[in-house]
VMD Tcl script that draws the C-alpha trace (Angstrom):
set ca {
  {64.51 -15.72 -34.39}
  {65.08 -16.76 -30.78}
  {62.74 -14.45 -29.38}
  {59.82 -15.50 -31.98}
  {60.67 -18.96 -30.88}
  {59.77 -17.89 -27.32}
  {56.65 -15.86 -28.06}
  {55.63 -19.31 -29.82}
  {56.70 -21.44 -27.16}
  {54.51 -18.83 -24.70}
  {51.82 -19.16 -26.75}
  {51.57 -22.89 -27.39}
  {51.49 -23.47 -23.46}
  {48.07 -25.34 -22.30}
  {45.81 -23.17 -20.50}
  {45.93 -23.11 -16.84}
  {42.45 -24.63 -15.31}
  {41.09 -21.40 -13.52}
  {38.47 -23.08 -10.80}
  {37.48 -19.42 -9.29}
  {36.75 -18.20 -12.81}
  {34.82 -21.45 -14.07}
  {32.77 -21.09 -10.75}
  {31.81 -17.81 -11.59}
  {30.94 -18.29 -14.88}
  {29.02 -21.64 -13.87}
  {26.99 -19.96 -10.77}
  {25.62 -17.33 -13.24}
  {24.60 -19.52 -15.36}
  {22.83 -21.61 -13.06}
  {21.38 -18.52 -11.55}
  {20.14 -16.85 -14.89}
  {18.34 -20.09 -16.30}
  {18.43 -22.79 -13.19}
  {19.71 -26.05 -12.64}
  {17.24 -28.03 -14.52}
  {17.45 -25.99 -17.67}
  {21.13 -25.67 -17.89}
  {22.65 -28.61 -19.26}
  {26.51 -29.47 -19.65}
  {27.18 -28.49 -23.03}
  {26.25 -25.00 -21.99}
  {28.34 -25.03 -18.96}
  {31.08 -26.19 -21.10}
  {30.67 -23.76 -23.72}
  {29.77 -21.12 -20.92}
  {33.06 -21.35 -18.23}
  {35.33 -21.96 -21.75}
  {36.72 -25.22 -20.14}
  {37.33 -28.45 -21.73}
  {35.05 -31.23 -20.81}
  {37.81 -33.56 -19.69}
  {39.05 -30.73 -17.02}
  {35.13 -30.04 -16.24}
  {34.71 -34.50 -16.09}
  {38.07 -34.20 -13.68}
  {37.43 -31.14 -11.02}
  {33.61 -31.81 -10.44}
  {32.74 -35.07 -11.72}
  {29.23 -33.98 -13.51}
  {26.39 -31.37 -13.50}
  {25.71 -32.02 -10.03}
  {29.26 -31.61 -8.59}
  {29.30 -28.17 -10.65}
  {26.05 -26.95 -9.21}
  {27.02 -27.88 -5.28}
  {30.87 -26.32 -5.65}
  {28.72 -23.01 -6.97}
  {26.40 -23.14 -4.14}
  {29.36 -23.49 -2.04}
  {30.71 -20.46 -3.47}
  {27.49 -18.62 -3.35}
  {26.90 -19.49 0.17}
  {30.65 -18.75 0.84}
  {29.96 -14.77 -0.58}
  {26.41 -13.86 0.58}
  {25.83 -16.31 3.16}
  {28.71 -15.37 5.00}
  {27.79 -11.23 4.42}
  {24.20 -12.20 5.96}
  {25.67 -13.99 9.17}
  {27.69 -10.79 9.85}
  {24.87 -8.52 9.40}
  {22.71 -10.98 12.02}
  {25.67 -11.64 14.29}
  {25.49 -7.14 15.21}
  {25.04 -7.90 18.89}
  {25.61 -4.10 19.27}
  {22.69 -2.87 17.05}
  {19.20 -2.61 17.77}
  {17.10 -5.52 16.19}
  {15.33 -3.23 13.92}
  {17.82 -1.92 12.88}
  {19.77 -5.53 12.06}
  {16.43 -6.74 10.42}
  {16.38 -3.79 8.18}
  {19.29 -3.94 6.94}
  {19.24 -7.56 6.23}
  {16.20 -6.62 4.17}
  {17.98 -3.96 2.48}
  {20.70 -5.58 1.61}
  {18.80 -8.12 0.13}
  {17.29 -5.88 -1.86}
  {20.86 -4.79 -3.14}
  {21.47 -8.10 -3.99}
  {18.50 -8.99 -5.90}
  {18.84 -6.30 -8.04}
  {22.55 -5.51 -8.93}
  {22.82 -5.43 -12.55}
  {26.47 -7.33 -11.92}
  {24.79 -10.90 -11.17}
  {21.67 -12.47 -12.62}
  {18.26 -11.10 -10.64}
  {16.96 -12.44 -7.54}
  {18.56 -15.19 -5.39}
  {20.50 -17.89 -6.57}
  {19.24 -20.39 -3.73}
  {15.70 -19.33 -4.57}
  {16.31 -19.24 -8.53}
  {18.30 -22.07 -9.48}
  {16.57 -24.73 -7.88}
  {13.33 -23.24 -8.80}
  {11.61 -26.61 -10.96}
  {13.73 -28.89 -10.10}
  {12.46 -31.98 -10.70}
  {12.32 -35.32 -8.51}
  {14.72 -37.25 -9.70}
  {17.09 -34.65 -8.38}
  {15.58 -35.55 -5.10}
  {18.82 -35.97 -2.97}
  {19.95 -33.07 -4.40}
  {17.19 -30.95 -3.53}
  {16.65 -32.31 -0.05}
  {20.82 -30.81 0.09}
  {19.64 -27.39 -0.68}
  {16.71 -27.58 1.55}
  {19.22 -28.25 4.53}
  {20.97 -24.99 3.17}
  {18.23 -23.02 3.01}
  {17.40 -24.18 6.70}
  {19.84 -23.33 7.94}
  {19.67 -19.92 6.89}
  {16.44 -19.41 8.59}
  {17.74 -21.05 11.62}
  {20.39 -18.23 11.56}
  {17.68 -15.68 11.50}
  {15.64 -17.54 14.61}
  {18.96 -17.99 16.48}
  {19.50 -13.95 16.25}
  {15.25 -13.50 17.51}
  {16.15 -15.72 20.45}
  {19.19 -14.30 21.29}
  {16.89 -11.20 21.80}
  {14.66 -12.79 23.38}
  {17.12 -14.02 25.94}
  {18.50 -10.57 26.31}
  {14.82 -8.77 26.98}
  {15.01 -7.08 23.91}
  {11.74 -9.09 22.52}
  {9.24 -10.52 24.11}
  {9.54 -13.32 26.07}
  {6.21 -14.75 24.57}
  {7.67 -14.63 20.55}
  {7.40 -16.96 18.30}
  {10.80 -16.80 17.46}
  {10.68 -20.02 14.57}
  {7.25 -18.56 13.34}
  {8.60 -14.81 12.64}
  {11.82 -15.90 11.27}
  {9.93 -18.06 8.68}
  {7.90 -14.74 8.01}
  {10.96 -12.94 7.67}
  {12.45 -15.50 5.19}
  {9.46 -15.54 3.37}
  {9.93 -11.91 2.72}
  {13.45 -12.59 1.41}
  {12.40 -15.11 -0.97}
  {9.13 -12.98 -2.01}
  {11.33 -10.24 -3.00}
  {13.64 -12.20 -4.89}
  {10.61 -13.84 -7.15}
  {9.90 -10.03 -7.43}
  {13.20 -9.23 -8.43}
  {12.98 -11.96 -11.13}
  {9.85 -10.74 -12.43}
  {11.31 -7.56 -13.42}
  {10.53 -5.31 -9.46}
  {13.13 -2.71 -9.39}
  {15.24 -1.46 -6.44}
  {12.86 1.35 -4.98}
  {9.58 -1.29 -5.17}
  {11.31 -3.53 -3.78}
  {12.78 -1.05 -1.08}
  {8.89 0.21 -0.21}
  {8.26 -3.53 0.42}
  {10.70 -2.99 3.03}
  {9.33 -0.01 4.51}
  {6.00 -1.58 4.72}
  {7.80 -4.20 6.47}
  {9.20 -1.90 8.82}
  {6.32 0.11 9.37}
  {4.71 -3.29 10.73}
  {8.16 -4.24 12.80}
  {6.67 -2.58 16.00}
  {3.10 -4.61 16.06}
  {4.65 -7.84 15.34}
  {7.04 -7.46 18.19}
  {5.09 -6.17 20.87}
  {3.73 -8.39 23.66}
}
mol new
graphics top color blue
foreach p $ca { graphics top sphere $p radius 0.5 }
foreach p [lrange $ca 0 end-1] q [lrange $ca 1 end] { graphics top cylinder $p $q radius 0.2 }
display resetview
């Protein structure tokens, strides 16, 4: 009798609130359907939390969305500052696999398709203005990690001294964020790959003096 007591006890105890495993749940389902589209029921019914501990760690919708971009950012932004930050690589070579492991990203069954910067804000209306012009910065700021790594080169003779370091880093991150709408519209891993060969391929003319 005292050890069904126990068992009950056990069992009766309120669920510990699990904030890695709600932002997991919540970031893919804001990268599957987008922030606009996702409303709070779903996230509630989604991450299997209560609405009072939802209301109490993140405040609303919003809060949700930027501690999952955190996260995000946190995973994959941090792997693609590593990858640019190989001083002792070739820039081709760091480019390309940048590329590639984009690429890898986009289209591992594991997570929704795509990116999650480029997918979850896609539609998002104006009245979410302050919150968009948040996510701009972030998205800045990757491309200013991608121009910081060109001008590095630059500085070490590796490119020439005439490139338009801002200009091919937007092309670059153009790239990214073509291949993720690709991604999302059903491209699979070895399209998406020849993109990335054609890419390549065109590395040598778009760096030369």
């Amino acid at each position: 009798m005292t050890k069904n007591l126990k068992e009950v006890t056990v069992r009766g105890r309120p669920k510990k609130f699990d904030r890695d495993s709600v932002l997991e749940k919540a970031m893919e389902l804001f990268w599957r359907f987008g922030y606009e589209p996702t409303s709070m029921s779903e996230l509630i019914e989604g991450t299997g939390t209560k609405p009072s501990s939802l209301y109490a760690e993140f405040g609303n919708k919003e809060g949700l969305f930027c501690a999952a971009v955190e996260r995000y950012l946190a995973t994959y932004g941090h792997a693609r500052d590593v990858i640019l930050d190989q001083g002792d690589l070739p820039l081709s070579q760091v480019i390309e696999q940048l590329l590639r492991t984009c690429v890898d990203w986009f289209t591992d069954v594991q997570t929704p398709s795509g990116c999650f910067m480029v997918v979850a804000t896609f539609g998002m209306s104006a009245a979410d203005n302050d919150l968009f012009s948040q996510l701009s910065q972030q998205r800045n700021s990757a491309e200013n990690k991608i121009v910081e790594c060109l001008e590095q080169r630059v500085r070490q003779g590796e490119l020439p001294e005439n490139t338009h370091c801002a200009l091919l880093g937007k092309y670059i991150v153009n790239v990214i964020q073509g291949m993720s709408v690709q991604a999302r519209n059903g491209a699979t891993r070895e399209e998406l790959s020849g993109l990335v060969d054609i890419f390549m391929g065109q590395w040598q003319a778009m760096t030369a003096p």
